[in-house]
PDB file with SEQRES, HELIX, SHEET and CRYST1 records, atoms N, CA, C and O in Angstrom:
SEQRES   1 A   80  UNK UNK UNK UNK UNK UNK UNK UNK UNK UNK UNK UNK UNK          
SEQRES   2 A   80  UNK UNK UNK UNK UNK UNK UNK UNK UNK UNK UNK UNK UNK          
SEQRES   3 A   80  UNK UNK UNK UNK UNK UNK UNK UNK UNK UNK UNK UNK UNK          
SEQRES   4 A   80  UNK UNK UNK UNK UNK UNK UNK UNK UNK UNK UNK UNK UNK          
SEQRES   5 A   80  UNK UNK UNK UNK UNK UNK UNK UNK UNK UNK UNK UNK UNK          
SEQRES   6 A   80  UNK UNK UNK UNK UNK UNK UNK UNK UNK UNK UNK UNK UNK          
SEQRES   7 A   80  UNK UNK                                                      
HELIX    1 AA1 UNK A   25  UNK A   28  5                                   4    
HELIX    2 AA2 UNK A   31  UNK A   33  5                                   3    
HELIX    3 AA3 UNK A   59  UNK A   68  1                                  10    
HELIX    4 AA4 UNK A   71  UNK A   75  1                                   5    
SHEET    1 AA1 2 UNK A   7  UNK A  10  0                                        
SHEET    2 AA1 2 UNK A  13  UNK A  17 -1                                        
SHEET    1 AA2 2 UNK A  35  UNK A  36  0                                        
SHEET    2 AA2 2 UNK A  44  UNK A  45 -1                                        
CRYST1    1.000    1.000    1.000  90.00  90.00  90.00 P 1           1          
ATOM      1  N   UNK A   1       9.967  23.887  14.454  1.00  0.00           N  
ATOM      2  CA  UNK A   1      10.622  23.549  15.706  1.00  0.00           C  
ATOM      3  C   UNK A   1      11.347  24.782  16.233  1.00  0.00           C  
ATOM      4  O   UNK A   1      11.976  25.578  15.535  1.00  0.00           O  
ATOM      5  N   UNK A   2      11.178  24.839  17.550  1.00  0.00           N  
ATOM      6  CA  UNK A   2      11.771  26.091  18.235  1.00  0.00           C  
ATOM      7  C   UNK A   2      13.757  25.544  18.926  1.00  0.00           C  
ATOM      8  O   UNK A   2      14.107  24.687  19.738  1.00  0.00           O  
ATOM      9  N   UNK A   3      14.620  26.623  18.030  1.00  0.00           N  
ATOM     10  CA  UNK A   3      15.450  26.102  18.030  1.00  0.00           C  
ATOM     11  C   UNK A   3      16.225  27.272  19.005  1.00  0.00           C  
ATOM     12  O   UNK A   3      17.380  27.224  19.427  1.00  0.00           O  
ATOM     13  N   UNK A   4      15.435  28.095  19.172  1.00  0.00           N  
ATOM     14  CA  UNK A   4      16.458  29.546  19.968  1.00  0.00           C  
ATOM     15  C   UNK A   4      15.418  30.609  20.101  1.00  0.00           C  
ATOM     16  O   UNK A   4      14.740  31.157  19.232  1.00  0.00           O  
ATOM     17  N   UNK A   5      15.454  30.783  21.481  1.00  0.00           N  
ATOM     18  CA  UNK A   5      14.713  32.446  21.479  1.00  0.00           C  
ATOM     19  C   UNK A   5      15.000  33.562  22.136  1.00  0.00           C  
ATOM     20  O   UNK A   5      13.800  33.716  21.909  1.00  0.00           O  
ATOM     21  N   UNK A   6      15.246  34.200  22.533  1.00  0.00           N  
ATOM     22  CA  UNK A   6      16.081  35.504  23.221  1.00  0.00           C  
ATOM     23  C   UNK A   6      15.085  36.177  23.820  1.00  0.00           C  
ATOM     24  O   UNK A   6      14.240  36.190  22.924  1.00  0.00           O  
ATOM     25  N   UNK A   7      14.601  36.767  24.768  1.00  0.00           N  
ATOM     26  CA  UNK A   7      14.008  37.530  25.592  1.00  0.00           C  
ATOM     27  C   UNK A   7      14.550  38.654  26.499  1.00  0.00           C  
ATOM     28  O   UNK A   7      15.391  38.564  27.394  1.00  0.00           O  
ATOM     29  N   UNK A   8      13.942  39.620  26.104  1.00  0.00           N  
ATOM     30  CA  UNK A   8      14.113  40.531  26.798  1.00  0.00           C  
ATOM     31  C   UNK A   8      13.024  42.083  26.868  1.00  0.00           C  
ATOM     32  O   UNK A   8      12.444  42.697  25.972  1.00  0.00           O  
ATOM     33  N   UNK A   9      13.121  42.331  28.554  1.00  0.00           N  
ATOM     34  CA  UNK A   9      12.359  43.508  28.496  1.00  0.00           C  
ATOM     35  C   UNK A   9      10.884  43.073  28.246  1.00  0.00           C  
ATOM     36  O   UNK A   9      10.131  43.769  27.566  1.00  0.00           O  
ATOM     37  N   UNK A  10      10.504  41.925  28.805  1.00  0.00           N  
ATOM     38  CA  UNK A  10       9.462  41.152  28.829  1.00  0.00           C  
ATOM     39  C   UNK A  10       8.914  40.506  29.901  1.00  0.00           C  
ATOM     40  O   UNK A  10       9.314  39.352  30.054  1.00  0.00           O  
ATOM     41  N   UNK A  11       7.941  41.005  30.860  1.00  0.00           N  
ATOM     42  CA  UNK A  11       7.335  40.897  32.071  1.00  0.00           C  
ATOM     43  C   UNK A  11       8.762  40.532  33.093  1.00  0.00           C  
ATOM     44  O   UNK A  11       9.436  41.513  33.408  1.00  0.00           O  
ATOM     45  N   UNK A  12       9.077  39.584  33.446  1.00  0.00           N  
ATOM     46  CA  UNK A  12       9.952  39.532  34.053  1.00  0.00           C  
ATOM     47  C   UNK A  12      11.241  39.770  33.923  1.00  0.00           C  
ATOM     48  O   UNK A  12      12.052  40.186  34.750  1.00  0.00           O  
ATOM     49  N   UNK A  13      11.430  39.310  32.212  1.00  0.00           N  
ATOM     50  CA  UNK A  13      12.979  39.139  31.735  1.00  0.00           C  
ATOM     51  C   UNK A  13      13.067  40.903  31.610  1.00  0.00           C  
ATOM     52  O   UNK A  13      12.499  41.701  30.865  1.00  0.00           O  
ATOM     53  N   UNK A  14      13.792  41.017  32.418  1.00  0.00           N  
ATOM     54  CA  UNK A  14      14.571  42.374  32.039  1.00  0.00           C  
ATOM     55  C   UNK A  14      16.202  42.308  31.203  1.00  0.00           C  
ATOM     56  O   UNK A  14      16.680  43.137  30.429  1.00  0.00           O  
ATOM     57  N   UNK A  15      16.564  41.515  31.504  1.00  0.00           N  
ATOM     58  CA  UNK A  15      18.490  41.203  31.019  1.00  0.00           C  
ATOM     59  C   UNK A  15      17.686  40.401  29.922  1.00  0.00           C  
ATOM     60  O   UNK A  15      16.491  40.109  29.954  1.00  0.00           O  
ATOM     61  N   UNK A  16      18.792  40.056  28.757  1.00  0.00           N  
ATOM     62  CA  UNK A  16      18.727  38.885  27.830  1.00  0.00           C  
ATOM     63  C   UNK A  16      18.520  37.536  28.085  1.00  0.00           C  
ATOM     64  O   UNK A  16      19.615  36.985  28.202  1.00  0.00           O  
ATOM     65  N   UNK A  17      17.675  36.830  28.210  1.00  0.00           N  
ATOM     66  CA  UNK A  17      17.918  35.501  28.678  1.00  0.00           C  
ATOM     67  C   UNK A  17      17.944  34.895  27.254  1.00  0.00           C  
ATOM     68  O   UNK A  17      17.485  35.524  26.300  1.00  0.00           O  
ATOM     69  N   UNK A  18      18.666  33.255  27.082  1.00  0.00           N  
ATOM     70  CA  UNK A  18      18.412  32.966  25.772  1.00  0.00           C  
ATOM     71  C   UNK A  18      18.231  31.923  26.121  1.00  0.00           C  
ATOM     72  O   UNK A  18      19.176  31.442  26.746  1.00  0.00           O  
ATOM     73  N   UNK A  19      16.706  30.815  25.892  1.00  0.00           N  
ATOM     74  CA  UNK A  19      16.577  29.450  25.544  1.00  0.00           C  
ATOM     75  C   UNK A  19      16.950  29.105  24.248  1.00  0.00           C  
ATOM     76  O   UNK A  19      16.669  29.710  23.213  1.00  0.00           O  
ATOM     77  N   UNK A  20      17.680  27.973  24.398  1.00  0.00           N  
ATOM     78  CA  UNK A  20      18.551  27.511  23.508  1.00  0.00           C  
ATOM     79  C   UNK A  20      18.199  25.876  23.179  1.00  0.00           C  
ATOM     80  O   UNK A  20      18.120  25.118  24.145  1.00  0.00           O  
ATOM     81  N   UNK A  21      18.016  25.408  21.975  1.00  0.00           N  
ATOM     82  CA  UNK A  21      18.066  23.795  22.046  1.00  0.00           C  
ATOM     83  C   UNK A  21      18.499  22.835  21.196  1.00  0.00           C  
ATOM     84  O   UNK A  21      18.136  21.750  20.742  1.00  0.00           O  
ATOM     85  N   UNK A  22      19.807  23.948  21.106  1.00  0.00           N  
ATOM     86  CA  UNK A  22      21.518  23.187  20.241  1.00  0.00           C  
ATOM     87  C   UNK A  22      22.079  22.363  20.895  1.00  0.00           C  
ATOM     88  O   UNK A  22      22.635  22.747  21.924  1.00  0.00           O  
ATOM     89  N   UNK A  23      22.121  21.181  20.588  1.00  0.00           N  
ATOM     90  CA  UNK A  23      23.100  20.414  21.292  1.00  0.00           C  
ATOM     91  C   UNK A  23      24.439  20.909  22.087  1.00  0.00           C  
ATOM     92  O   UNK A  23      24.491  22.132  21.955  1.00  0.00           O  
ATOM     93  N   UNK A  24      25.528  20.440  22.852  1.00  0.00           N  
ATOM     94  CA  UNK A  24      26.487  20.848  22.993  1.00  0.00           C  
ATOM     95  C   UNK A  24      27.708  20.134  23.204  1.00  0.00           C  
ATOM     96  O   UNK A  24      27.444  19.475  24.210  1.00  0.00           O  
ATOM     97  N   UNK A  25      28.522  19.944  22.975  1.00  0.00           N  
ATOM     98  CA  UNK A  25      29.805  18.812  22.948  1.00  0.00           C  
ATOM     99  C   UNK A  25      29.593  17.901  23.776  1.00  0.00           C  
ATOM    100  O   UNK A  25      29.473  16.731  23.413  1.00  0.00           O  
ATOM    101  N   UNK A  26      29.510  18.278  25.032  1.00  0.00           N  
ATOM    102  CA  UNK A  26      28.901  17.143  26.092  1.00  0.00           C  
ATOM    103  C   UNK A  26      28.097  16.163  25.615  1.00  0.00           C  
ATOM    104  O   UNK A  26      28.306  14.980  25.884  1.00  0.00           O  
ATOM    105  N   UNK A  27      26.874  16.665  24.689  1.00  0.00           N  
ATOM    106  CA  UNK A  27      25.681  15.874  24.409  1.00  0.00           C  
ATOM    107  C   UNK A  27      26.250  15.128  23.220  1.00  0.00           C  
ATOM    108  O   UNK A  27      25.356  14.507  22.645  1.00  0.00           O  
ATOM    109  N   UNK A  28      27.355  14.994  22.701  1.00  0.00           N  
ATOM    110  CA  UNK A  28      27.804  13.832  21.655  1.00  0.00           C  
ATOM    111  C   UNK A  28      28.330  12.578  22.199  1.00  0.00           C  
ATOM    112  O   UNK A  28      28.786  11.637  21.550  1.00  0.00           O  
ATOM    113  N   UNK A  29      28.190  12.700  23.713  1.00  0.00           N  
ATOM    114  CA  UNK A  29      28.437  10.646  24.308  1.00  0.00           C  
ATOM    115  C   UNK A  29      26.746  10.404  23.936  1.00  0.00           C  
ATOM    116  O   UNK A  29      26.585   9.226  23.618  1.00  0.00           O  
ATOM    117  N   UNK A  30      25.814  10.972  23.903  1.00  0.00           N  
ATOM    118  CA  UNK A  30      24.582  10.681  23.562  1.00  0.00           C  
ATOM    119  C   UNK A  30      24.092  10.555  22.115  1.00  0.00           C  
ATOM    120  O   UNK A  30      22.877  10.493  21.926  1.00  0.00           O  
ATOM    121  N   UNK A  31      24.840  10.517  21.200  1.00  0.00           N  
ATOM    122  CA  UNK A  31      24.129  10.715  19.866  1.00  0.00           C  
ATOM    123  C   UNK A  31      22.825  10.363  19.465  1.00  0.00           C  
ATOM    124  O   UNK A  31      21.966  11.030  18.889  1.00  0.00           O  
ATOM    125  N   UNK A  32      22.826   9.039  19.925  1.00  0.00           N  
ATOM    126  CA  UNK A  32      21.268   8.338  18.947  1.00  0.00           C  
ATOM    127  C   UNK A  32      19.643   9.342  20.014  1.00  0.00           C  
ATOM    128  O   UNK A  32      18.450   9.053  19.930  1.00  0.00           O  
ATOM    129  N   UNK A  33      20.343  10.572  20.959  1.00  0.00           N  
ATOM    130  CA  UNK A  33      18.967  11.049  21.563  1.00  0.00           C  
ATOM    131  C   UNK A  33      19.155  12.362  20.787  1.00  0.00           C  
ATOM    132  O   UNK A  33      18.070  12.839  21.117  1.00  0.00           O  
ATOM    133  N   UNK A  34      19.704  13.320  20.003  1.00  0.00           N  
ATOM    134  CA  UNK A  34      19.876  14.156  19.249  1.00  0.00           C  
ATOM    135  C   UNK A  34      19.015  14.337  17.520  1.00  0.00           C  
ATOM    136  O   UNK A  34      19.071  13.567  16.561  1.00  0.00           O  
ATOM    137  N   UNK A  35      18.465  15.312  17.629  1.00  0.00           N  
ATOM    138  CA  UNK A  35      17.527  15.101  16.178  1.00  0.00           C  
ATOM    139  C   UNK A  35      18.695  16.133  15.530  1.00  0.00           C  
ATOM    140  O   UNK A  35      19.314  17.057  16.058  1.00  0.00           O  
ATOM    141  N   UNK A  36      18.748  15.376  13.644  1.00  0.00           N  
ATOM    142  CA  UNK A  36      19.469  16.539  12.864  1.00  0.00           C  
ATOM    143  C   UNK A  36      18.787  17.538  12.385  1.00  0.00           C  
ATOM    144  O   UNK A  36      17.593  17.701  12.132  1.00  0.00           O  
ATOM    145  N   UNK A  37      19.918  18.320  12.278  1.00  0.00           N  
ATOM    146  CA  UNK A  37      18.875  20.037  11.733  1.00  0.00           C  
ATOM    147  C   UNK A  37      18.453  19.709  10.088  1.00  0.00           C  
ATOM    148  O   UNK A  37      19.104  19.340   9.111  1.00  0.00           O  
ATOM    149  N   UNK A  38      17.160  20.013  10.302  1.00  0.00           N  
ATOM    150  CA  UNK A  38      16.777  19.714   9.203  1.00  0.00           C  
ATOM    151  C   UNK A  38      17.024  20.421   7.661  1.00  0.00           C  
ATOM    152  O   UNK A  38      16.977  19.894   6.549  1.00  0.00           O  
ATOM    153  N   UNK A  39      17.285  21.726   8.031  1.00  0.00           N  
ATOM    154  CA  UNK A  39      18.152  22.723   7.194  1.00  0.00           C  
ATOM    155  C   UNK A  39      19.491  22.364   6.834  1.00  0.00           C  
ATOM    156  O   UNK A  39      20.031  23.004   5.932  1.00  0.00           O  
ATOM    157  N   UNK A  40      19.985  21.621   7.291  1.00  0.00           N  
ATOM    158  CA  UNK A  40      21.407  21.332   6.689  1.00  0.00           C  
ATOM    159  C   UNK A  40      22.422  21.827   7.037  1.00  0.00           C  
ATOM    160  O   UNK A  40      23.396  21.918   6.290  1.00  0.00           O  
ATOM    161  N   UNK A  41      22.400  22.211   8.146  1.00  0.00           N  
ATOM    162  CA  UNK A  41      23.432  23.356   8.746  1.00  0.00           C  
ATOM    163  C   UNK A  41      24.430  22.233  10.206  1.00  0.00           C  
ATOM    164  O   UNK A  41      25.152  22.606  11.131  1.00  0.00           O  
ATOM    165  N   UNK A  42      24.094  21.179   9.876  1.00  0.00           N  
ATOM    166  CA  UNK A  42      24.969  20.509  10.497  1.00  0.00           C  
ATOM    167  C   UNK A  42      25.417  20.284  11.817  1.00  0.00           C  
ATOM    168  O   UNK A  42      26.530  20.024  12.275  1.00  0.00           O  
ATOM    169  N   UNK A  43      23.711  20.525  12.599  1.00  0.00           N  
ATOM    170  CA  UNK A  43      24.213  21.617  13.962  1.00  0.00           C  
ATOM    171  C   UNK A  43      22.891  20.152  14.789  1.00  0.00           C  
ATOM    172  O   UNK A  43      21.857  19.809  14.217  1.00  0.00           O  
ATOM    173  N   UNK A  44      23.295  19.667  15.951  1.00  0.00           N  
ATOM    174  CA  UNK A  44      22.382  18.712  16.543  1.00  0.00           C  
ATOM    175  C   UNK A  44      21.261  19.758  17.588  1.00  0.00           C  
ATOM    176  O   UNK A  44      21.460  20.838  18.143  1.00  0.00           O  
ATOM    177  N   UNK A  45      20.164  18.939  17.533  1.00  0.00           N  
ATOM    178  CA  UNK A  45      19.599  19.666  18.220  1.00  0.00           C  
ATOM    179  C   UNK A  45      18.754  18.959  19.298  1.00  0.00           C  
ATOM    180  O   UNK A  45      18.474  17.783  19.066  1.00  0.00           O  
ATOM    181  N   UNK A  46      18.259  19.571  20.574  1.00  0.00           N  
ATOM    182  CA  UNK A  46      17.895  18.420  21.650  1.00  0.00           C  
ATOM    183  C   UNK A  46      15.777  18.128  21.269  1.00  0.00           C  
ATOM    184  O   UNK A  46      15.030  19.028  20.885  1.00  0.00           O  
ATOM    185  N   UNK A  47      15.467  17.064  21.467  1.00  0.00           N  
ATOM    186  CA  UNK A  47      14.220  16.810  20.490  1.00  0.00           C  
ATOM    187  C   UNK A  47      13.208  17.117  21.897  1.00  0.00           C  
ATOM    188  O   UNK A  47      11.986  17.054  21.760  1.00  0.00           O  
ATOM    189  N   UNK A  48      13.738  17.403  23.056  1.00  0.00           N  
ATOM    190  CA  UNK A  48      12.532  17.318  23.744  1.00  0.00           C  
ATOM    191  C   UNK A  48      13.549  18.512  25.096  1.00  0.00           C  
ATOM    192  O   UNK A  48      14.751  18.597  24.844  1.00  0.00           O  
ATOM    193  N   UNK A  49      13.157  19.141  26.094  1.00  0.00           N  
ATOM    194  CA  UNK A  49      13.398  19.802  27.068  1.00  0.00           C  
ATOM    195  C   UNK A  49      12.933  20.154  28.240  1.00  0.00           C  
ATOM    196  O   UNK A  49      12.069  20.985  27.964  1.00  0.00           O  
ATOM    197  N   UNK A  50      12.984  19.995  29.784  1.00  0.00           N  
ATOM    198  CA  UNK A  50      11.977  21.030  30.779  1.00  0.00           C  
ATOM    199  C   UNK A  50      12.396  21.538  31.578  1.00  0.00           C  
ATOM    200  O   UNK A  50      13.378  21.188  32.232  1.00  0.00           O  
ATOM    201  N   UNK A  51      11.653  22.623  31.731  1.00  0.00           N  
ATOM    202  CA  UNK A  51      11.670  23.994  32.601  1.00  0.00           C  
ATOM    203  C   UNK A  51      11.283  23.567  33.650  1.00  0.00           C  
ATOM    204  O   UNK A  51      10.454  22.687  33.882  1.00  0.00           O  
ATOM    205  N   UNK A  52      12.103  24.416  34.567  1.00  0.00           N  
ATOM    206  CA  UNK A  52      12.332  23.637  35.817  1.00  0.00           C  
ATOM    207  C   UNK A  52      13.130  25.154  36.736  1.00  0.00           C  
ATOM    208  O   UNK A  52      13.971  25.904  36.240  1.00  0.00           O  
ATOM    209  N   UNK A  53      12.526  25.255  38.199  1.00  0.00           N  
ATOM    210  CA  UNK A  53      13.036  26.333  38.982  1.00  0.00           C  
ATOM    211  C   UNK A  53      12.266  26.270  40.046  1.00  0.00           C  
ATOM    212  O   UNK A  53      11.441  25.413  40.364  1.00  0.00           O  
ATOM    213  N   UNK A  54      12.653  27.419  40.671  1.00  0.00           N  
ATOM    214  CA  UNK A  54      11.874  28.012  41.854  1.00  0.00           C  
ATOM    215  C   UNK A  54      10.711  28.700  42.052  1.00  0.00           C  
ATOM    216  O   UNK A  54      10.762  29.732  41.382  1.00  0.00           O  
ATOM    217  N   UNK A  55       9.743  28.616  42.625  1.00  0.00           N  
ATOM    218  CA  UNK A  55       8.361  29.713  42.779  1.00  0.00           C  
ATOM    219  C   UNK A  55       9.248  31.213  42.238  1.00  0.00           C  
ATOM    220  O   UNK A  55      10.393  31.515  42.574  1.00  0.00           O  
ATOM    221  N   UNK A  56       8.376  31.957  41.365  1.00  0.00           N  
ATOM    222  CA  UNK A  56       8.617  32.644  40.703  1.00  0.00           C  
ATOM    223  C   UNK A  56       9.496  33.298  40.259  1.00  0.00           C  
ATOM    224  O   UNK A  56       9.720  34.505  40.170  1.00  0.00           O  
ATOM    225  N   UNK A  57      10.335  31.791  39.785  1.00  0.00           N  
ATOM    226  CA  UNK A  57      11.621  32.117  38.746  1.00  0.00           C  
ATOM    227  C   UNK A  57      11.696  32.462  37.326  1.00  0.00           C  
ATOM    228  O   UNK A  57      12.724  32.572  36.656  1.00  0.00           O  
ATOM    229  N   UNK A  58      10.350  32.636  36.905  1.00  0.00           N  
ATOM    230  CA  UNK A  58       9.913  33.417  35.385  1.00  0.00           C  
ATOM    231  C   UNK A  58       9.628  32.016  34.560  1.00  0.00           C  
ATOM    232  O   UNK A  58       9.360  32.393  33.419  1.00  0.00           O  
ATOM    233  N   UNK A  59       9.564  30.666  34.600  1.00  0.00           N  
ATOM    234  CA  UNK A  59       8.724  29.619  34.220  1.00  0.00           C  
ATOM    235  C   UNK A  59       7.984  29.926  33.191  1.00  0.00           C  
ATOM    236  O   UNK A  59       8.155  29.867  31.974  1.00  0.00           O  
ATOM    237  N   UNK A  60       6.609  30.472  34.291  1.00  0.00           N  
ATOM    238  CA  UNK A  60       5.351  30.724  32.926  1.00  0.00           C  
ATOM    239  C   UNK A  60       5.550  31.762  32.661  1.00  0.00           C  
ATOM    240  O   UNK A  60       4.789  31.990  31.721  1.00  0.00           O  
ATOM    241  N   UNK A  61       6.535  33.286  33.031  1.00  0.00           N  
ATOM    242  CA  UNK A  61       6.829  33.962  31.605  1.00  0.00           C  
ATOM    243  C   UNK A  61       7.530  33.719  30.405  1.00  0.00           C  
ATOM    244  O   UNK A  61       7.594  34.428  29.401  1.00  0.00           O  
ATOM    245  N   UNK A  62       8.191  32.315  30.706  1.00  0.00           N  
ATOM    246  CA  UNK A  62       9.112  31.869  29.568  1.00  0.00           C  
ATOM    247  C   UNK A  62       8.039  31.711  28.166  1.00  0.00           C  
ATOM    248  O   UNK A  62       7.887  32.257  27.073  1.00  0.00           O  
ATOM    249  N   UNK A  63       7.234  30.251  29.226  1.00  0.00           N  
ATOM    250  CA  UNK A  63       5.956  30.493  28.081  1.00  0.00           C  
ATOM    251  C   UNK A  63       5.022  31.346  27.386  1.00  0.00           C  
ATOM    252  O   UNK A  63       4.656  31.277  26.213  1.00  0.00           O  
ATOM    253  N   UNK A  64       4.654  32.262  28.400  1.00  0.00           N  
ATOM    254  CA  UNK A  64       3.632  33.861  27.643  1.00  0.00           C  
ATOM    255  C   UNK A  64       4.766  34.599  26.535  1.00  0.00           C  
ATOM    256  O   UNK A  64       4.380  35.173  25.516  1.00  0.00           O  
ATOM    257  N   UNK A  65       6.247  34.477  26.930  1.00  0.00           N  
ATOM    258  CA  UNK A  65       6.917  35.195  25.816  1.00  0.00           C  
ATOM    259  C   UNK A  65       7.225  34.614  24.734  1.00  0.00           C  
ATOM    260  O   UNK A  65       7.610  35.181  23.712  1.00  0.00           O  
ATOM    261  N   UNK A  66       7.007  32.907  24.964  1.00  0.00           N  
ATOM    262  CA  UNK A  66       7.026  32.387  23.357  1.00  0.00           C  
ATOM    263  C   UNK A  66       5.886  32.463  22.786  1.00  0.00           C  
ATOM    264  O   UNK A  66       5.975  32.406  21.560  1.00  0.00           O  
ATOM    265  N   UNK A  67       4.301  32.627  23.399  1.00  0.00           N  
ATOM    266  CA  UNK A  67       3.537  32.528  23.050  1.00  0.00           C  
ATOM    267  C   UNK A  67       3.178  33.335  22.382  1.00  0.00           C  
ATOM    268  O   UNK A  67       2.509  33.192  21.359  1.00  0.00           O  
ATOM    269  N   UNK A  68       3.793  34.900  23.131  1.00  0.00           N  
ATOM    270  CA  UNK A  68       3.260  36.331  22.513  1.00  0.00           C  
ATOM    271  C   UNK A  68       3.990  36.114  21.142  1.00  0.00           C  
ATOM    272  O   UNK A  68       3.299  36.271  20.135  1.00  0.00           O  
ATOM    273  N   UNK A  69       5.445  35.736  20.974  1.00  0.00           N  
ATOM    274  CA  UNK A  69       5.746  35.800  19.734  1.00  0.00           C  
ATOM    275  C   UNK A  69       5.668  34.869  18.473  1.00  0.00           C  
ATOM    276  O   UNK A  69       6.382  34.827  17.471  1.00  0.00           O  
ATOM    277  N   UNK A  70       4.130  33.845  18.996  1.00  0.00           N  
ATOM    278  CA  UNK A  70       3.996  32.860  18.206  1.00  0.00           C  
ATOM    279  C   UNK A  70       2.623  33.799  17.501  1.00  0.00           C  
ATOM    280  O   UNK A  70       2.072  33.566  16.426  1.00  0.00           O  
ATOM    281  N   UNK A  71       2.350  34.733  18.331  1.00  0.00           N  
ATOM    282  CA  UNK A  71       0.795  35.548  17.884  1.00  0.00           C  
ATOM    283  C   UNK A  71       1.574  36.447  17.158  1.00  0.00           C  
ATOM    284  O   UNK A  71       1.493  36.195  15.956  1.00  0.00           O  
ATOM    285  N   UNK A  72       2.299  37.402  17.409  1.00  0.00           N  
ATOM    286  CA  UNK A  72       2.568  38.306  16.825  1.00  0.00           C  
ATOM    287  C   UNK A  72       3.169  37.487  15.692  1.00  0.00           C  
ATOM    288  O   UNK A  72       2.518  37.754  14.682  1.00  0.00           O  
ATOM    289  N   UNK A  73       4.049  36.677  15.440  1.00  0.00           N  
ATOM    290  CA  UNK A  73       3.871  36.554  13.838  1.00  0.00           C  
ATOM    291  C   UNK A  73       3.504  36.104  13.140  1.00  0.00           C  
ATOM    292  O   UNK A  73       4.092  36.106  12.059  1.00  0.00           O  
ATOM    293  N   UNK A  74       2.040  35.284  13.341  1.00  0.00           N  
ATOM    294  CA  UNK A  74       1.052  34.671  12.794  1.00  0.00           C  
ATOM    295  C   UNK A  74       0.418  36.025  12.279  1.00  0.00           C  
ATOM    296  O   UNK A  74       0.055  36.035  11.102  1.00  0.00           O  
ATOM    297  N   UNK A  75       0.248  37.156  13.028  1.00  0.00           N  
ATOM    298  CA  UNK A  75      -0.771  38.120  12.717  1.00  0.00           C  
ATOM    299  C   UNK A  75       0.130  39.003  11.694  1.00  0.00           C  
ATOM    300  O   UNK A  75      -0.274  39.633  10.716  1.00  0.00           O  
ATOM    301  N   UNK A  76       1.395  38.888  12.157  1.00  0.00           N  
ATOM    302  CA  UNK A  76       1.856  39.660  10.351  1.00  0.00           C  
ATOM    303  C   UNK A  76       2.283  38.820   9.466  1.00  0.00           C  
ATOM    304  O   UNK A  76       2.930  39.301   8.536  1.00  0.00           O  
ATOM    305  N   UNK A  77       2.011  37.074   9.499  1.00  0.00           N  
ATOM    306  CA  UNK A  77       2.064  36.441   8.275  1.00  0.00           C  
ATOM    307  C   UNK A  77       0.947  36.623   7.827  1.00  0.00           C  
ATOM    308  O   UNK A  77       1.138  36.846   6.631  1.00  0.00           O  
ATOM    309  N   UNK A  78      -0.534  36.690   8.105  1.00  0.00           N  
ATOM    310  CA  UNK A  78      -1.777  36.825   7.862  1.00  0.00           C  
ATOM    311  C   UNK A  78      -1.915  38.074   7.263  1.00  0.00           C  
ATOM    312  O   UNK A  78      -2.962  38.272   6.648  1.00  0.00           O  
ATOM    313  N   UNK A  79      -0.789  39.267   7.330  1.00  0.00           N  
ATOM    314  CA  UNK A  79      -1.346  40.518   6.231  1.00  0.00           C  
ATOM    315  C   UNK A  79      -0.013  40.327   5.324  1.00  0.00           C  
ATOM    316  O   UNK A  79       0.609  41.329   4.973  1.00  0.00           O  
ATOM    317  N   UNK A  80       0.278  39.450   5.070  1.00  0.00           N  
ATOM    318  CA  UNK A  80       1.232  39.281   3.899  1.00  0.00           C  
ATOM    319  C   UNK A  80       0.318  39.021   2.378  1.00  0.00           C  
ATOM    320  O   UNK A  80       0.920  38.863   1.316  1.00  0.00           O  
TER     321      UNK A  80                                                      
END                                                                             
């Protein structure tokens, strides 16, 4: 599960952007929609999310930059 990713210096993202999908104080009048971390670290996390903006507000680079870094470390778990 994708719990945090940071981008930067990546087609569009030039600054840091960070998708995030930690719960946040607000989201505890909601409990029973919160999944627990399965690691044990005690931290809620949101089970579902969407992206959402303006004609070319970086959307589908959000996705090509999780994607690139779902390849790139498949391809250096594969020379482990």
């Amino acid at each position: 599960m994708l719990v945090q990713v940071t981008i930067e210096n990546f087609l569009s993202f030039k600054e840091a952007t960070t998708f995030s999908m930690l719960g946040v104080n607000s989201d505890l009048n909601h409990v029973g929609h919160l999944a627990v971390d399965v690691a044990g670290q005690g931290k809620s996390l949101l089970p579902i999310a969407a992206i959402y903006g303006a004609n070319a507000a970086g959307k589908s680079n959000l996705i090509k930059a999780i994607d690139f870094a779902l390849v790139l470390i498949n391809y250096f778990l594969q020379k482990l």
